[in-house]
TORPA-4810 file (N, C-alpha, C, O; in nm, 3 decimals):
<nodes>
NODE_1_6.253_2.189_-0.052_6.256_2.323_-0.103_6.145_2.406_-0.039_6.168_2.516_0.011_X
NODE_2_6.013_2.345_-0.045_5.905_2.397_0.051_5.950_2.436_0.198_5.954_2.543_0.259_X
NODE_3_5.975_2.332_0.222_6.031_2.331_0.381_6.162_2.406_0.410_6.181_2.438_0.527_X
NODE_4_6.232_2.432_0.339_6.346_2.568_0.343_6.256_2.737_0.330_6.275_2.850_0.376_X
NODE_5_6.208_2.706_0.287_6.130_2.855_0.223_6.010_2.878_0.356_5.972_2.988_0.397_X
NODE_6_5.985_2.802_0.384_5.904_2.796_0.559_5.971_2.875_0.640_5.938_2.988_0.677_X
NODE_7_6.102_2.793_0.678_6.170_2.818_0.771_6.242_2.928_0.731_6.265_3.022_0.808_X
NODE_8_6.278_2.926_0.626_6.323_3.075_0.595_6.273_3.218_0.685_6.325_3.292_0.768_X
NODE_9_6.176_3.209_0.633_6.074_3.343_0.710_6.045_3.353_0.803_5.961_3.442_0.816_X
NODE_10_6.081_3.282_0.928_6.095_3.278_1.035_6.232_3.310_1.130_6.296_3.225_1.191_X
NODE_11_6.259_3.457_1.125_6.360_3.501_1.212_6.438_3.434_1.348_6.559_3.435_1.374_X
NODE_12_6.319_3.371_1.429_6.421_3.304_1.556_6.427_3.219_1.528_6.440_3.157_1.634_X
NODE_13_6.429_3.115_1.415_6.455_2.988_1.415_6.578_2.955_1.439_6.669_3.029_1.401_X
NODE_14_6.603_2.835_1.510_6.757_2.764_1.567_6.844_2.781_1.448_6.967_2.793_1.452_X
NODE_15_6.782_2.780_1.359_6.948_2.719_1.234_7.051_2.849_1.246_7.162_2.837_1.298_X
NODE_16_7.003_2.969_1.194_7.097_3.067_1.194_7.069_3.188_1.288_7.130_3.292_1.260_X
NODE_17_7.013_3.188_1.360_6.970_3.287_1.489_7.044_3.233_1.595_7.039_3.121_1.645_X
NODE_18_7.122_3.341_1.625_7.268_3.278_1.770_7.178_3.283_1.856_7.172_3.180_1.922_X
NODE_19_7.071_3.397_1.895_7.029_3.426_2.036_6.954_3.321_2.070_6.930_3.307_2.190_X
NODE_20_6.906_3.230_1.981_6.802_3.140_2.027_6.905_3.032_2.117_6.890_3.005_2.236_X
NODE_21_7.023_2.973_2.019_7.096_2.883_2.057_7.226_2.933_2.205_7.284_2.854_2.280_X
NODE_22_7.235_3.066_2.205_7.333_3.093_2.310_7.278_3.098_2.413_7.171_3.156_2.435_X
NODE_23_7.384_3.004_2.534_7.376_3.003_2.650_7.427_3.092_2.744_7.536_3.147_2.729_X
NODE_24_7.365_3.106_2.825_7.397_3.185_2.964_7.536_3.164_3.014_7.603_3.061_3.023_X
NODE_25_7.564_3.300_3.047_7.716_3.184_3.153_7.696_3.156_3.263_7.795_3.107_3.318_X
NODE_26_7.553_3.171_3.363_7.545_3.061_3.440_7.550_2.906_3.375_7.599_2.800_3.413_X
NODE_27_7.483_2.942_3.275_7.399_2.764_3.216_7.605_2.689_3.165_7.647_2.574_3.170_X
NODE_28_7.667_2.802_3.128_7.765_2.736_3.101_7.849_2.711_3.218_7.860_2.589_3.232_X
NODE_29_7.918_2.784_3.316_7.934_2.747_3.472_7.879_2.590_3.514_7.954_2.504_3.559_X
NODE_30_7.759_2.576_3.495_7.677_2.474_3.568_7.765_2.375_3.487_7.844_2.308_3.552_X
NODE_31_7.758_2.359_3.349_7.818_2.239_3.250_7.932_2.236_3.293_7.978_2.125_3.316_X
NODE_32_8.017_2.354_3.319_8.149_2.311_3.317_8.203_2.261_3.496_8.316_2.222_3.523_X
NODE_33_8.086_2.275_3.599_8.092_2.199_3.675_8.045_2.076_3.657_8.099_2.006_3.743_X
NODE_34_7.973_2.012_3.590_7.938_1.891_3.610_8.060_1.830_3.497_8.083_1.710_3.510_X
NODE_35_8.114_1.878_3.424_8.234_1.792_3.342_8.358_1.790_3.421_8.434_1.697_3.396_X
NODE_36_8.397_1.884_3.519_8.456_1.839_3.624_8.440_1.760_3.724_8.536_1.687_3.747_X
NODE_37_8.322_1.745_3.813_8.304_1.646_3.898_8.282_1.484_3.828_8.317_1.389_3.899_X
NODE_38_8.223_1.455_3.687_8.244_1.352_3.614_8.394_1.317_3.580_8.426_1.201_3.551_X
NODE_39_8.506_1.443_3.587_8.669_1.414_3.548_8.698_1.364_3.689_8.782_1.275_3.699_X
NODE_40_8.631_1.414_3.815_8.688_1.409_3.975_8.647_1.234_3.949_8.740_1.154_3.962_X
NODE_41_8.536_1.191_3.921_8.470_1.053_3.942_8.583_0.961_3.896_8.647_0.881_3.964_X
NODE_42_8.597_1.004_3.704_8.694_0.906_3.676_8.826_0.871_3.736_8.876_0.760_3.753_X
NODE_43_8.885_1.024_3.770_8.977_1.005_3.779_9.030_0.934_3.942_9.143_0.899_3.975_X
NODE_44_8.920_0.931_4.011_8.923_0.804_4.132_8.885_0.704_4.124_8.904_0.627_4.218_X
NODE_45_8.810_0.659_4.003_8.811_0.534_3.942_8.908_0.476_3.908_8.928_0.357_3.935_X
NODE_46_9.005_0.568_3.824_9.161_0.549_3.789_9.228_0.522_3.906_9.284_0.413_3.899_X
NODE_47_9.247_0.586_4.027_9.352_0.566_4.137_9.290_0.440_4.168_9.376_0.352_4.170_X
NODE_48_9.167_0.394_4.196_9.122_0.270_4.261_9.178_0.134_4.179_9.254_0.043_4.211_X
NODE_49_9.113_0.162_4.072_9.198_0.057_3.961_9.365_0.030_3.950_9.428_-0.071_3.918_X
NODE_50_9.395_0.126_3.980_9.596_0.140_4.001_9.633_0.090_4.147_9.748_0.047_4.160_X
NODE_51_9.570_0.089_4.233_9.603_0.056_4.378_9.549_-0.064_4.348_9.645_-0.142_4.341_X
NODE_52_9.420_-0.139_4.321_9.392_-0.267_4.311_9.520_-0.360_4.254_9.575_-0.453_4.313_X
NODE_53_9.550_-0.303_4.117_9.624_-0.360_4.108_9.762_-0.341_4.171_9.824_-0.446_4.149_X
NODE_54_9.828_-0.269_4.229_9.972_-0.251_4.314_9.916_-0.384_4.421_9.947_-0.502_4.406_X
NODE_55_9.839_-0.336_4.516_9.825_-0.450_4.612_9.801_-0.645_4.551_9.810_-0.733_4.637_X
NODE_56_9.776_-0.678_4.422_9.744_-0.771_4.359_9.875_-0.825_4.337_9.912_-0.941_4.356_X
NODE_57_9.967_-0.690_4.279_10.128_-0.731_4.239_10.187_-0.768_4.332_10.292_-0.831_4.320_X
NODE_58_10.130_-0.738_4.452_10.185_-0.747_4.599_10.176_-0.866_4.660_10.264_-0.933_4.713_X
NODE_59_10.058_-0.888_4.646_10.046_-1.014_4.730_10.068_-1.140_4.676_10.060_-1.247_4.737_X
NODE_60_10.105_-1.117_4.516_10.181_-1.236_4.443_10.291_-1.243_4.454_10.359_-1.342_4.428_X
NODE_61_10.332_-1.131_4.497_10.521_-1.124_4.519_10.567_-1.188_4.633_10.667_-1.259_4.646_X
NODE_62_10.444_-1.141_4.750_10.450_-1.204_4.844_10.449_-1.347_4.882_10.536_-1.394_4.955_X
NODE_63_10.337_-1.430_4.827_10.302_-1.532_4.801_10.413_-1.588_4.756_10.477_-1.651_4.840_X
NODE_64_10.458_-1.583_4.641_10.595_-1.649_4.573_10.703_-1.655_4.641_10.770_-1.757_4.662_X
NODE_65_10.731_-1.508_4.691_10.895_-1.526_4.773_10.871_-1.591_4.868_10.973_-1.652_4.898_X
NODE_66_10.761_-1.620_4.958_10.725_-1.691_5.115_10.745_-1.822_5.089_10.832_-1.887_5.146_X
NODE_67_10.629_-1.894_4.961_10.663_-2.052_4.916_10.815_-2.037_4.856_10.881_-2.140_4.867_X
NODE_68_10.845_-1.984_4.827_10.997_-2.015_4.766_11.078_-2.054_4.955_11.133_-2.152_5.005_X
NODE_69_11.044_-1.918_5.001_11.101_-1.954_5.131_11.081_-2.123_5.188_11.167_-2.211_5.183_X
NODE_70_10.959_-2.132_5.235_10.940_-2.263_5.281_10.964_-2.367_5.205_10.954_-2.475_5.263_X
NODE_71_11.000_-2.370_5.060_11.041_-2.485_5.060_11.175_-2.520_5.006_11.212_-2.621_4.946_X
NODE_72_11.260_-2.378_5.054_11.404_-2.421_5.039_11.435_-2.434_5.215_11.546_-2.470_5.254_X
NODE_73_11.334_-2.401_5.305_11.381_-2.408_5.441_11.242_-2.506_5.453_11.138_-2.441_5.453_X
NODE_74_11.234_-2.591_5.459_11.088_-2.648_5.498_11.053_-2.684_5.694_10.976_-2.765_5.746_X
NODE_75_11.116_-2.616_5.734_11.148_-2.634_5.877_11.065_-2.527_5.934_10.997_-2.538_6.035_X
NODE_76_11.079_-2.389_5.836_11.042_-2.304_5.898_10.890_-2.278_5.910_10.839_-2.178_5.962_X
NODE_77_10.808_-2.411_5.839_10.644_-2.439_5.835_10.591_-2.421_6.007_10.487_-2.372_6.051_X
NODE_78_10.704_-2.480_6.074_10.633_-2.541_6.185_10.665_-2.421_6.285_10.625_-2.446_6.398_X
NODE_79_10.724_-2.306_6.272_10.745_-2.186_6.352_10.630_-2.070_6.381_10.548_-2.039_6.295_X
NODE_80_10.634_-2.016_6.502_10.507_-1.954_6.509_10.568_-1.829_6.465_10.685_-1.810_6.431_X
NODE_81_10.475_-1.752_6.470_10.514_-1.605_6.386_10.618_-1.545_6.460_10.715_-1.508_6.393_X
NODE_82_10.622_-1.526_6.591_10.702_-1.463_6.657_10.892_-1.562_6.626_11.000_-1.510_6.598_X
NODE_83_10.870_-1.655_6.638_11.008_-1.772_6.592_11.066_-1.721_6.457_11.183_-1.685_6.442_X
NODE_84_10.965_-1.721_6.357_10.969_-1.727_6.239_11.045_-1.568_6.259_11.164_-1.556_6.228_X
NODE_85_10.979_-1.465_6.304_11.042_-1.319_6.277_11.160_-1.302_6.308_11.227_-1.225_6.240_X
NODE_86_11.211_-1.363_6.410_11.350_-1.389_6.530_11.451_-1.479_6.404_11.571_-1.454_6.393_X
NODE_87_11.377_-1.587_6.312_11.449_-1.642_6.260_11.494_-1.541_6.132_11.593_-1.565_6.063_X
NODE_88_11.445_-1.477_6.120_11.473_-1.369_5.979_11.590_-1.290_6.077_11.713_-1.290_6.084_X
NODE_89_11.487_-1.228_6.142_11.604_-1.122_6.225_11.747_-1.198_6.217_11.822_-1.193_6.120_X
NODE_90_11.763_-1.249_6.301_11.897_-1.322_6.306_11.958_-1.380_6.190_12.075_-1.414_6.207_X
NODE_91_11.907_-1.403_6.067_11.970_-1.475_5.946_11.991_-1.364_5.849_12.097_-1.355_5.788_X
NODE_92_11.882_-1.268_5.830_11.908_-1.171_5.720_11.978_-1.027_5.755_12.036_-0.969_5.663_X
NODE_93_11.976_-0.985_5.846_11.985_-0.827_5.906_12.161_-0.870_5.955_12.190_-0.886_6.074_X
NODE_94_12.234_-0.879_5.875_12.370_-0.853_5.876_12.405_-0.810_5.795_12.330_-0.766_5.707_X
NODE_95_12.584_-0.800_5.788_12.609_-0.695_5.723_12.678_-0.840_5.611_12.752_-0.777_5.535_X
NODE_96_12.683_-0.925_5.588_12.689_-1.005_5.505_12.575_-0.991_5.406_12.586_-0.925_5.303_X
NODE_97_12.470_-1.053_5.440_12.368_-1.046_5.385_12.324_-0.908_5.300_12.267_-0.916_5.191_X
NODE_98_12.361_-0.772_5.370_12.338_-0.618_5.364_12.449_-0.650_5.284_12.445_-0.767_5.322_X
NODE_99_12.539_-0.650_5.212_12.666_-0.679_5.106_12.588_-0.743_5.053_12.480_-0.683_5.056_X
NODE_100_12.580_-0.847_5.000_12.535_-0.967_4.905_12.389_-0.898_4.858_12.369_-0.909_4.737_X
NODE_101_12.281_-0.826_4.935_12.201_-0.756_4.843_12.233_-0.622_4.749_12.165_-0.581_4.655_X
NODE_102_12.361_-0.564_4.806_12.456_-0.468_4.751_12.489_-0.485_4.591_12.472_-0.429_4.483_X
NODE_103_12.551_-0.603_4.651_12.610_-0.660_4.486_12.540_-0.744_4.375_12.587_-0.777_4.266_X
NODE_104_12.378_-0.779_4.446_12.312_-0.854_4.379_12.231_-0.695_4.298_12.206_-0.710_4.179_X
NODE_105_12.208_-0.609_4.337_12.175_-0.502_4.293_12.256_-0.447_4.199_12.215_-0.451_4.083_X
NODE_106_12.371_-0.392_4.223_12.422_-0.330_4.127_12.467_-0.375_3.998_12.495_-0.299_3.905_X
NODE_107_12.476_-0.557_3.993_12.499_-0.632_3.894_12.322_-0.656_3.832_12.301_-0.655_3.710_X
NODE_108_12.261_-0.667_3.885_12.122_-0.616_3.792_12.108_-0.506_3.766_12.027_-0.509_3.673_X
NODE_109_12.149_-0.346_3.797_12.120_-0.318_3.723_12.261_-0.248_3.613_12.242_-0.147_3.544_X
NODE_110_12.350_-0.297_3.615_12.442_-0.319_3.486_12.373_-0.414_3.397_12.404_-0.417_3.278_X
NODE_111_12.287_-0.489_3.442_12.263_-0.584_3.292_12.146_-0.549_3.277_12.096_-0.620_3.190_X
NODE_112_12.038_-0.438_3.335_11.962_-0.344_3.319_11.983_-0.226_3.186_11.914_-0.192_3.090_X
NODE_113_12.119_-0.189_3.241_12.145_-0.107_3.158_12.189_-0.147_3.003_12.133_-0.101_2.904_X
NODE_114_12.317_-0.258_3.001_12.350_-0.320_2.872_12.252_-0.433_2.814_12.276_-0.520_2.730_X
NODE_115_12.172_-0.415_2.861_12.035_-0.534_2.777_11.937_-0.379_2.704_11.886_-0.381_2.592_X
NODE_116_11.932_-0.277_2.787_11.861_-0.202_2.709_11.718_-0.169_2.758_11.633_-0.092_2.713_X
NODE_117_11.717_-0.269_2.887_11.588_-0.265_2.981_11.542_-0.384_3.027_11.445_-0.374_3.102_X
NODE_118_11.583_-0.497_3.005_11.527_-0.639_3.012_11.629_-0.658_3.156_11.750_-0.639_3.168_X
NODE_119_11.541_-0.697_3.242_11.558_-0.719_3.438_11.648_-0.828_3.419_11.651_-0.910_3.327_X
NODE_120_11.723_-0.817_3.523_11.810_-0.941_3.551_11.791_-1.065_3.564_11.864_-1.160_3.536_X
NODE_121_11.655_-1.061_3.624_11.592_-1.216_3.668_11.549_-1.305_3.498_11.537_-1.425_3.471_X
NODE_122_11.535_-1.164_3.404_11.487_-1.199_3.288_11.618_-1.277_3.219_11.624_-1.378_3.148_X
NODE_123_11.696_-1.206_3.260_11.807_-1.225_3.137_11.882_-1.345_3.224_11.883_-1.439_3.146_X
NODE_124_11.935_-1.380_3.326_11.941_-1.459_3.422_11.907_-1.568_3.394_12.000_-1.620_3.331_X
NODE_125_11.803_-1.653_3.407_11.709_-1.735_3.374_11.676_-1.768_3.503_11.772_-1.805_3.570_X
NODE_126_11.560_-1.766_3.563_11.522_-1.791_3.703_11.514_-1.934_3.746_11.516_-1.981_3.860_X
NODE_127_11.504_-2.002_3.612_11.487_-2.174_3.651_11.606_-2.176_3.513_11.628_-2.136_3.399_X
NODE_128_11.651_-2.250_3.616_11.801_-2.336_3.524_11.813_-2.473_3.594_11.745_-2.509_3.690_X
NODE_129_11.896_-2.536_3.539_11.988_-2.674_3.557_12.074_-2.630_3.685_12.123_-2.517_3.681_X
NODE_130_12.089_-2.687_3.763_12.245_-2.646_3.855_12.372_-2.669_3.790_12.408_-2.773_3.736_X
NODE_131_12.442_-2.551_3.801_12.518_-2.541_3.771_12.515_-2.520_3.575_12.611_-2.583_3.531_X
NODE_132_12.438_-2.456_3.466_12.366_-2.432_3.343_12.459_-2.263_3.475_12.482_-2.253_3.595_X
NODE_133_12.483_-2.154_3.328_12.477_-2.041_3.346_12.390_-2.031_3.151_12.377_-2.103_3.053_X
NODE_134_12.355_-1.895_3.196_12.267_-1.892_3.081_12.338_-1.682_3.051_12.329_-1.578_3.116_X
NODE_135_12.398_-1.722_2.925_12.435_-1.619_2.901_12.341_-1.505_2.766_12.285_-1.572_2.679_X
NODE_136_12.328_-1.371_2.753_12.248_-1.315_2.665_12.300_-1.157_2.674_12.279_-1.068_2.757_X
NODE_137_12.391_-1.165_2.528_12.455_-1.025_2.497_12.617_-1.009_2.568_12.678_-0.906_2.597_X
NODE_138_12.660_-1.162_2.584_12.798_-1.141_2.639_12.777_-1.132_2.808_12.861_-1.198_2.868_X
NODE_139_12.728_-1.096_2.852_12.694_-1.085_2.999_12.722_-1.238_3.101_12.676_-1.352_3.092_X
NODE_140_12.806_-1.183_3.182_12.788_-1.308_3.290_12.823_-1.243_3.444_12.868_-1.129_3.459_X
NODE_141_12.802_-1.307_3.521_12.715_-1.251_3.635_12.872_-1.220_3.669_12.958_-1.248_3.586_X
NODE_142_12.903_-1.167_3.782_13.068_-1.153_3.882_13.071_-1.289_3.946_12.978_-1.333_4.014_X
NODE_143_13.195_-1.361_3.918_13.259_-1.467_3.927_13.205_-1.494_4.055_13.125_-1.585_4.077_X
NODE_144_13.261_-1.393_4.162_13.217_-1.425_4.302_13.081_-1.452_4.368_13.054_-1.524_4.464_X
NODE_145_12.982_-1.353_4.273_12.861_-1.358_4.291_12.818_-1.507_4.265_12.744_-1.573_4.337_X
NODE_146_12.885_-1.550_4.136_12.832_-1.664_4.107_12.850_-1.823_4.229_12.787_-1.924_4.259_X
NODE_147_12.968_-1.760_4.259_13.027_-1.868_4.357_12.951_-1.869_4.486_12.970_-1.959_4.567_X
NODE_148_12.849_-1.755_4.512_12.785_-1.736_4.652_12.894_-1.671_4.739_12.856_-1.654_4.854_X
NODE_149_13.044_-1.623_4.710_13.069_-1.490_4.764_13.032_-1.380_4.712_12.959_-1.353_4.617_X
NODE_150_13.104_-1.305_4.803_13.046_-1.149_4.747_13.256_-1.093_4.798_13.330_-1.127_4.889_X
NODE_151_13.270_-1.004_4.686_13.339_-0.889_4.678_13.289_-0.774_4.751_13.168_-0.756_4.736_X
NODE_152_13.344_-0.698_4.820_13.345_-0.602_4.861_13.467_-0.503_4.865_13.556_-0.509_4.950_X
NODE_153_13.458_-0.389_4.737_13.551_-0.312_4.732_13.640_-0.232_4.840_13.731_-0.158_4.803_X
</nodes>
């Protein structure tokens, strides 16, 4: 109560005197540059963190499909890079192959769409029994697909 009645009688004091507490609009300029270059910081903190991880997703994708490669072809260990590229070239870059990724696509994403969002590989089952089909929501793959042909309309 003392200490209210002090401060009372003192006109520029901070509590209810604006002029003491208002800033300049340089002084505000300056703040509202430095809360931008702190938004510039994060927000390349953010892109760095998002690319770390894209390239991480990457090189596991990579990793996986390559060992999957070698050890359904285990031949192709002993090829030098240039063999190995010649051997893709020549096995994948047809128009067989260019079909069969056609139809392996568009039947994922029909069961993309009637699952509601759950990937093909999901609903699929990526490790099965040979010859096990694994069905979820009525879904089964195109007869031909299954057989290792492909239809082409």
């Amino acid at each position: 109560m003392i200490v209210s009645r002090l401060f009372a009688s003192r006109p520029n004091f901070e509590r209810g005197n604006k002029m003491a507490t208002a800033k300049t609009t340089t002084e505000r300029i300056a703040e509202t540059k430095e809360k931008i270059e702190q938004l510039e910081k994060k927000k390349k903190k953010l892109e760095q963190a998002q690319n770390a991880q894209e390239r991480k997703a990457r090189t596991k994708r990579l990793c996986r499909r390559g060992g999957y490669l070698e050890k359904i072809l285990p031949d192709t260990i002993t090829l030098t890079d240039e063999q190995f590229d010649l051997f893709l070239d020549k096995t994948l870059l047809t128009d067989f192959t260019r079909r069969t990724l056609a139809n392996i696509l568009i039947w994922a994403n029909q069961v993309r769409r009637e699952t509601g969002g759950i990937g093909a590989g999901q609903w699929y089952g990526h490790k099965r029994e040979r010859g096990q089909r694994r069905k979820a929501g009525g879904l089964t793959p195109p007869p031909l697909l299954w057989q290792g042909r492909i239809y082409t309309p």
